[in-house]
Residue, then its C-alpha position, 0 to 999 in steps of 0.5 A: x884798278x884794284x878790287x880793294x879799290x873797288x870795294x872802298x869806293x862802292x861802300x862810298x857810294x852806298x853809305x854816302x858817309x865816310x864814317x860809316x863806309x870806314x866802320x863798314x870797312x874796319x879801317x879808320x876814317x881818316x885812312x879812308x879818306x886817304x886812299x879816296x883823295x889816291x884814287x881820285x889824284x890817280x884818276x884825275x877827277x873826283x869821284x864825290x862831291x863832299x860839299x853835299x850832306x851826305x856826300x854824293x857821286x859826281x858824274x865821273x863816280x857814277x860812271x866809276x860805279x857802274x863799271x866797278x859793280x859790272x867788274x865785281x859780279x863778272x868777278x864773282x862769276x869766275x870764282x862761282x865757275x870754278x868753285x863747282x868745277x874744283x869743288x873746293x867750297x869757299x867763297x861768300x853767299x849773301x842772303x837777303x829777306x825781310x825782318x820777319x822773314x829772316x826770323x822764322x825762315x834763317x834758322x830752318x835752314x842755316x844750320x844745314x846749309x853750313x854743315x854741307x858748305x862749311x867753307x862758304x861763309x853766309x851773310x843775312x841781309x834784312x831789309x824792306x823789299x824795294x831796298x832788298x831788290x835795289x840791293x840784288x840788282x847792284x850785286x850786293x845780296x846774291x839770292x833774296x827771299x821774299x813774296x811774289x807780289x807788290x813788286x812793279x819791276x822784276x825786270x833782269x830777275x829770275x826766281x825760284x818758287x820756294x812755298x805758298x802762304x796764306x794771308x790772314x786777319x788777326x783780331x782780338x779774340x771777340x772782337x768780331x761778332x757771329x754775325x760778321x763770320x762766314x759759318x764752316x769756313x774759318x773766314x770773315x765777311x770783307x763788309x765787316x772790314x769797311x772802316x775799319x781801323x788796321x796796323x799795316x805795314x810800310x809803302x815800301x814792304x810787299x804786305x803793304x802792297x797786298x793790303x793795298x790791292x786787297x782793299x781796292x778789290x773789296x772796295x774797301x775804306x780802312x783807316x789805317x792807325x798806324x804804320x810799321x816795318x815789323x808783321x809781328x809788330x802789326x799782329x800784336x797792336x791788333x792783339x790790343x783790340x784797338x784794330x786789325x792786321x793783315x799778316x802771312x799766317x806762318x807769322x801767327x803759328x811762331x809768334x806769340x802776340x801777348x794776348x788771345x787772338x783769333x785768325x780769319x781768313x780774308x774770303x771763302x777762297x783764301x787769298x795767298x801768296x807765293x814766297x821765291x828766291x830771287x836771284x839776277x837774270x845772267x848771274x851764275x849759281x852752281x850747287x850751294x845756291x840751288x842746294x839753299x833754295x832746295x833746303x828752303x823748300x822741303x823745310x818750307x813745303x808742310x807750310x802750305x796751308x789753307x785755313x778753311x781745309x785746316x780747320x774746317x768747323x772753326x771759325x777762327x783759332x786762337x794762339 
């Protein structure tokens, strides 16, 4: 079995299309489809099913897959191992976040990390947390980025804590009378927020998970007007005036959402979260991958801040 093998067949088996796989792959289609029927004849059984649209793993190429992931990891632990014994830096690290998150965060700490390990080549990978997970746990992100909350399973997971964040609402700057504001604290009343139109994220993202939670806490009955996969995208519907958003608060000090906006955070006691590099329980990571998540920190560490310790005689701040 070779690791070229390897590969074309897990691209397979992630894209579920043989056009896609061969663009992912850099060579032809019908190339692709070549070496696949090889591979099979050398076997003797199929590995897909390309009756189905799209094309799915039969029983044997399950059990292919599984075993091929296990061969590749076990594989890049080696090269891992001897990469820091020899400290000869190459090798590839994939890094996977949100959107959003890759935005703001990639390039604080990209430049450095290249400049100490220029030999070891970085991909970015952006998607929603569930497929970002699903992803790291098959060995296909090596370390991801994203909040300590709205995952149910974090089982064969370790993580690192990076930095903490304030959530905060976004309004239209007027949109909340005095009334509904809490005086000194920079906070909204929750009552206010009871049927309230709200642009939120996705099932499948942790913000969407919190403003899940968060409204459960405060028995609260929002309607939610539209769904997105972007914060920024939700910070600036709520700059319309037509609703609110939920979002992380570094969102509000890089984005710029068209119109005046005022931020409030959701209680006198604001409600945060906690960023982490995830990374596998068992996978070896030698000085570039602790050195990334210590980059990450001390670029990240000055955004610990609570609106109501900032900005203490104001009841929200606008952009």
């Amino acid at each position: 079995m070779e690791f070229r093998q390897i590969e074309y067949i897990l691209t397979l088996a992630e894209t579920r299309n043989m056009t896609r796989a061969a663009e992912k792959l850099f060579i032809s289609q019908p190339a692709l489809s070549h070496y696949l029927k090889c591979v099979e004849e050398e076997l003797g059984t199929r590995l897909f099913d390309r009756s189905t649209t799209p094309m799915t793993l039969t029983h044997a190429g399950k059990c292919y897959v599984e075993r091929a992931r296990a061969i590749l990891l076990e594989n890049e632990q080696l090269e891992r191992e001897i990469r820091d014994i020899t400290q000869h830096m190459s090798g590839k690290l994939v890094i996977g976040t949100s959107r959003d998150r890759a935005s703001y965060m990639m390039p604080r700490i990209l430049p450095e990390f290249v400049a100490l390990y220029p030999g070891i080549e970085t991909e970015v990978f952006t998607a929603s947390g569930k497929v970002l997970f699903e992803a790291l746990r098959e060995g296909r992100v090596d370390i991801v980025l994203l909040p300590m909350a709205g995952q149910d399973d974090l089982k064969g997971l370790r993580s690192e804590k990076i930095y903490s964040e304030e959530l905060v609402l976004a309004a239209k700057a007027g949109l909340v009378p005095e009334e509904d504001r809490i005086p000194g604290t920079g906070a909204i009343r929750s009552g206010a927020l009871e049927g309230a139109d709200f642009f939120v994220l996705f099932p499948e993202h942790a913000m969407r998970s919190f403003c899940n939670r968060y409204f459960r806490q405060k028995k609260l009955h929002p309607h939610i007007r539209m769904e997105f996969s972007s914060n920024i995208s939700c910070l600036r519907m709520a700059a319309t005036g037509m609703g609110y958003a939920v979002i992380p608060y570094l969102t509000t000090r890089l984005t710029n959402p068209g119109e005046p906006v005022e931020y409030f955070s959701l209680g006198e006691e604001p409600e945060r979260w906690e960023v982490h590099a995830f990374y596998r329980k068992g996978a070896y990571l030698g000085e570039p991958e602790f050195k990334l998540m210590e980059i990450a920190r001390e670029n990240f560490r000055h955004e610990e801040l609570i609106r109501g310790k900032d900005f203490p005689d104001a009841a929200a701040e606008s952009v």
